[in-house]
C-alpha positions in Angstrom: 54.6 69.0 77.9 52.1 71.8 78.6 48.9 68.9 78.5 50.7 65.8 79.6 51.8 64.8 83.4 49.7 63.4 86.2 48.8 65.7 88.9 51.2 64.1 91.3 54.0 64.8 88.6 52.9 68.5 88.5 52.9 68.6 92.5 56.3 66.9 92.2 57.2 70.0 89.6 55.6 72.6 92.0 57.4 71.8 95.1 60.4 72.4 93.7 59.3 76.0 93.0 57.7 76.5 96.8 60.5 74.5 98.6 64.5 74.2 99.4 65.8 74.4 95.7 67.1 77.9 94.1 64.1 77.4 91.1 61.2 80.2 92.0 59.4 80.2 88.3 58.5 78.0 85.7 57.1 79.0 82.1 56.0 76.1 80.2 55.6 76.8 76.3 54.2 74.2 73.5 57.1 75.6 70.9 59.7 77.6 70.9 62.3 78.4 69.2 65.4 77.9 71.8 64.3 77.2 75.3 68.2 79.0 75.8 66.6 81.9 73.7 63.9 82.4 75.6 65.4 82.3 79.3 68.1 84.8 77.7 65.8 87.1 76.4 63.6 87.2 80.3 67.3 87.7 81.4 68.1 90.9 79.6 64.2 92.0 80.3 65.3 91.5 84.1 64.4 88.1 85.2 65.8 87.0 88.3 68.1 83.7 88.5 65.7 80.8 89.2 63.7 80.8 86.3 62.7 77.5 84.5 61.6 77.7 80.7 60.2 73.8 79.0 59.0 73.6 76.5 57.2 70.8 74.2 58.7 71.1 71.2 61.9 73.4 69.4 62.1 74.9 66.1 65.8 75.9 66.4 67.4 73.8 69.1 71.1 73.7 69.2 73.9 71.7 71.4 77.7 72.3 71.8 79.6 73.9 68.7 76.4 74.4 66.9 75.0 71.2 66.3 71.5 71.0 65.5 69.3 69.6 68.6 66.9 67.4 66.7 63.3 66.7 68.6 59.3 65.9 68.0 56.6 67.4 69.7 56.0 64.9 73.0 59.7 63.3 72.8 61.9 64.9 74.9 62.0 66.9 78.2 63.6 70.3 76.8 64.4 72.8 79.4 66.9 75.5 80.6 67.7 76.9 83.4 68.8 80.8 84.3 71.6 81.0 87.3 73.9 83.5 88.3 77.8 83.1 88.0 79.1 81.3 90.9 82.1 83.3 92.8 84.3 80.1 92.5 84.1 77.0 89.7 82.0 78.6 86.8 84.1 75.9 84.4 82.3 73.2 86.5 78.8 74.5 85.6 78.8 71.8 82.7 79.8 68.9 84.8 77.1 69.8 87.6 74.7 69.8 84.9 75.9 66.6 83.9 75.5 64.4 87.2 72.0 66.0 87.7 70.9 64.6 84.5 73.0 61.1 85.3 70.3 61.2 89.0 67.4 62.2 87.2 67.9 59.3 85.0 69.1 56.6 87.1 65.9 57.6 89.7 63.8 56.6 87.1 66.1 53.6 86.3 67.6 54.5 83.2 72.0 52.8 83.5 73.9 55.8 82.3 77.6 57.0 82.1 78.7 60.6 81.5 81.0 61.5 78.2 82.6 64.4 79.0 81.5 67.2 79.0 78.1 67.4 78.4 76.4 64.0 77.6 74.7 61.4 78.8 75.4 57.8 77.5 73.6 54.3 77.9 76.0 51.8 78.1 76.3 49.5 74.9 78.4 46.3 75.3 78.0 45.8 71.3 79.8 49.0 70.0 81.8 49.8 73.7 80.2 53.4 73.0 76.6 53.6 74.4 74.0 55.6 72.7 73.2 58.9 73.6 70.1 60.1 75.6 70.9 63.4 76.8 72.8 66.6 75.9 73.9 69.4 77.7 74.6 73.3 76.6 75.9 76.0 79.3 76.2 79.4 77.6 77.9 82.6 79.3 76.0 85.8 79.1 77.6 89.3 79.9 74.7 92.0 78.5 75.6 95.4 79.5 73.9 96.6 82.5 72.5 93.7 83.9 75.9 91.6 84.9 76.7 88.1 83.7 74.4 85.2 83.8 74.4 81.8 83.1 71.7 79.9 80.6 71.7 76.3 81.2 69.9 74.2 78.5 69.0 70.3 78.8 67.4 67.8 76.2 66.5 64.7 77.5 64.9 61.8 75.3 61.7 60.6 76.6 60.0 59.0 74.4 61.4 58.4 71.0 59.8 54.9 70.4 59.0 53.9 66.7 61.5 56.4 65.2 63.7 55.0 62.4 66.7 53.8 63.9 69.1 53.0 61.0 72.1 55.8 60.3 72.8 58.8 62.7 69.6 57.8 64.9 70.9 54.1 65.7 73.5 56.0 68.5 70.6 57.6 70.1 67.9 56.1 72.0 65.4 57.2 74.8 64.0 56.8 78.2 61.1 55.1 77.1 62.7 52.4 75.0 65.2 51.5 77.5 62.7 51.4 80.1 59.8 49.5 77.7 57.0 51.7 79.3 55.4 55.1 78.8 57.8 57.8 81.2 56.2 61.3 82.4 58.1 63.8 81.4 57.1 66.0 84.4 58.0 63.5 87.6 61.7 63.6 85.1 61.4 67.8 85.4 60.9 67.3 89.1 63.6 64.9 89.7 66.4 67.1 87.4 65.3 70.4 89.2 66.0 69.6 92.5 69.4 67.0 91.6 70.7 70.2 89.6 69.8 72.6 92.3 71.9 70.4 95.2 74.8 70.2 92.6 74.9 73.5 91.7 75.0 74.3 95.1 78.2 72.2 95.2 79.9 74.3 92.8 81.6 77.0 94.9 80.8 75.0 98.2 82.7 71.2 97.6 84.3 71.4 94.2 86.5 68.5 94.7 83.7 66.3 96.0 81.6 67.0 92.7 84.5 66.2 90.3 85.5 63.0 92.3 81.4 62.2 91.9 81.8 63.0 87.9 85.1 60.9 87.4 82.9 58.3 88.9 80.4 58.0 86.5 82.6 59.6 83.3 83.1 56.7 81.4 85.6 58.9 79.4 88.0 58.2 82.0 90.2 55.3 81.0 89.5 55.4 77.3 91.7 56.5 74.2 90.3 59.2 73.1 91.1 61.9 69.9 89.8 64.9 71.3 89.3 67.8 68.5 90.1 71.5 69.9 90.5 74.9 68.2 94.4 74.3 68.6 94.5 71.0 66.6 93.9 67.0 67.8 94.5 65.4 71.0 95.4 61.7 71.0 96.3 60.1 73.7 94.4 58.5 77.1 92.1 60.3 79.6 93.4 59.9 82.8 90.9 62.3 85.0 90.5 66.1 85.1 92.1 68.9 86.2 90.8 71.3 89.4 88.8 73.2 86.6 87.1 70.3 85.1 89.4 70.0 82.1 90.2 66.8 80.8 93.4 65.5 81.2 95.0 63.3 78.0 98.2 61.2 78.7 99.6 61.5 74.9 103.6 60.5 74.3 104.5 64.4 75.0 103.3 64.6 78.3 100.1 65.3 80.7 97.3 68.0 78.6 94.3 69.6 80.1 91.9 69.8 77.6 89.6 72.6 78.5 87.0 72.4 75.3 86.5 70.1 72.6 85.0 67.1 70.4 85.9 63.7 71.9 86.1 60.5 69.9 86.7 57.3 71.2 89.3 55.8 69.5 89.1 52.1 68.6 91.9 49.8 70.7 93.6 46.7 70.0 90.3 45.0 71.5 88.2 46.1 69.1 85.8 48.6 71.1 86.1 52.6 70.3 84.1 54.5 68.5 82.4 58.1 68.2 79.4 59.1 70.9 
């Protein structure tokens, strides 16, 4: 990240900085160990909200309930965001997060659909699942003295092309391949910073237009799903979400919002289903 982009990608990057959007700093690193680590550790040193921390590669990357984040150096856009807690809608961070990534991909041309909460899908007819191309992690900070903050972390796949693609890897996949051409990772910086800045805007300001815009794309909506949760399974069908961006499952008992959890697909009678 720190040696590629074209100069008009950097601009691109830059403005975002000088101009409209809530970002006023970037670091760009060549490793790290947690681009989440890092913008939490500037926060407890007193970093103001608006700082951007990329970074080329990860040592110890990490997505939702501790799953490893798995990268190489040059093939994914990694990057997190520090924000203050919004007065209103702090449970719709995730989705926010989600919709700028769905715009920064579809700008560049990439089809996707959002699996709630916090991924990024490209469609697959074959398997009725789509592989995944982007993750999400929104972590909740309350250090003493300095108030709570918010660390938003993305991974985007750029350019994964020639990786082994049998086992785990074949439900992944990456800008590049889908778009069969060599993808800048800094015009796909540009293009998330200022789609996540007008959304997070949104958060306090239209809630109910951002989750009618996520039921949209969700491609959760409609499906069976098993969703796993600290208070046991949830089978049943995901009808929309709730004012707080919860997931509501039709199950045999009645209406649940689902607040947190692991969603499966689960296969139907027509054969699609499947985990994601």
């Amino acid at each position: 990240m720190p040696s590629d982009g074209s100069s008009q990608s950097r601009a691109r990057v830059g403005a975002q900085l000088a101009g409209p959007s809530i970002w006023s700093r970037l670091e760009v690193l060549e490793e790290t160990t947690s681009t989440n680590d890092v913008v939490a550790a500037h926060a407890r040193a007193g970093a103001a909200a608006g700082l951007v921390v990329v970074a080329d590669r990860q040592t110890a990357g990490r997505g939702r309930l501790g799953r490893v984040w798995e990268d190489r150096p040059g093939g994914s856009l990694l990057v997190s965001f520090l924000v203050g807690v919004p007065p209103r809608g702090q449970t719709l961070v995730p989705l926010a997060t989600g919709l700028a990534v769905s715009d920064a991909l579809r700008r560049a041309g990439v089809p996707v659909d959002l699996k709630w909460p916090n991924d990024a899908l490209v469609p697959d007819p074959a398997t009725g699942v789509g592989r995944k191309i982007a993750g999400v992690l929104v972590e909740r900070h309350d250090d003493p003295g300095i108030g709570p903050y918010l660390v938003i972390g993305v991974g985007i796949d750029v350019d994964w092309r020639g990786t082994d693609r049998s086992g785990e890897a074949a439900v992944w996949t990456s800008m590049a391949e889908e778009l069969d051409r060599d993808v800048d990772r800094w015009d796909v910086l540009a293009d998330l910073m200022r789609a996540l800045s007008a959304w997070l805007l949104d958060v306090p300001r239209d809630p109910t237009m951002l989750l009618a815009s996520y039921e949209a794309r969700c491609a959760t909506i409609g499906r069976d799903v098993e969703v796993a949760t600290p208070r046991g399974a949830v089978v049943g069908t995901a009808t929309g979400l709730d004012p707080a961006g919860g997931l509501v499952v039709t199950t045999p008992q009645g209406a649940v919002a689902v607040t947190s959890g692991d969603v499966a697909y689960v296969r139907s009678a027509e054969g699609e289903g499947g985990r994601g």
